[in-house]
Structures are given as structure tokens and as C-alpha cells.
C-alpha positions, 0 to 999 in steps of 0.5 A, a space after each residue: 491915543 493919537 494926538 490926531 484922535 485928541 484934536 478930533 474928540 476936542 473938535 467933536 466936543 466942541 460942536 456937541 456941547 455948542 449944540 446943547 447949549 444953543 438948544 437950551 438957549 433956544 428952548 428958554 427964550 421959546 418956553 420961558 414962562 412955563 419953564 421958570 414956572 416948573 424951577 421956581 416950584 421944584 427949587 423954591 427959587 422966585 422968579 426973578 432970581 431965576 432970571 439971574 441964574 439962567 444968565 450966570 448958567 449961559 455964562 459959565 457953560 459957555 467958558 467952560 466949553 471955551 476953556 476946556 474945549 475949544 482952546 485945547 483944540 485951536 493949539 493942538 489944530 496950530 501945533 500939528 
């Protein structure tokens, strides 16, 4: 594989899993009462609790996406 294909696969995944997590945060902020109910009930978590983790989710998605996307992409994007 070319290194160009690789800065363009890291590029591409970056705008795929950006999207997803956007879609997600947008889909929480607009459905949040119905969703919170559905994952209290399927994971016997309270309500509150699930606030937490909903944060801790964004959170640690998003520096994934940053470590092992969007930082490979900007060195291989500087290199070449």
C-alpha cells in the first residue's frame, strides 16, 4: 500500500468516524428522554449515572479518533 493511499484512508476515517460521532451527539441531545430510558432499562443503569457515561463515551471516542486518526494523517499530510 502507498503511503499516499494511507494519508488517504486516515483522511477519509477521520471525516467517517467525525460524522458518527456527531450524529450521535446530535441524536442524544434531540432524543435524550426516550434514549436514557431504553438504556436504563436494557443495562440496569439509573438515570443519572447514565449522564456520566454518555460524557465519559463523547470523551473517549473522540480522542481515539484524534490519536489514532487524525494525528497519523497531519504527520504523514507534513511528511509528504
Amino acid at each position: 500500500m502507498a503511503i499516499e493511499q494511507i494519508v488517504s484512508f486516515l483522511g477519509w476515517s477521520t471525516i467517517v468516524n467525525m460524522v458518527i460521532l456527531s450524529v450521535s451527539a446530535v441524536l442524544l441531545l434531540l432524543f435524550r428522554q426516550s434514549i436514557i430510558t431504553i438504556h436504563s432499562q436494557l443495562f440496569n443503569v439509573e438515570h443519572k449515572a447514565l449522564n456520566l457515561l454518555y460524557v465519559q463515551y463523547f470523551a473517549f471516542y473522540k480522542v481515539l479518533i484524534v490519536f489514532f486518526n487524525l494525528v497519523p494523517y497531519m504527520i504523514l499530510k507534513v511528511i509528504i
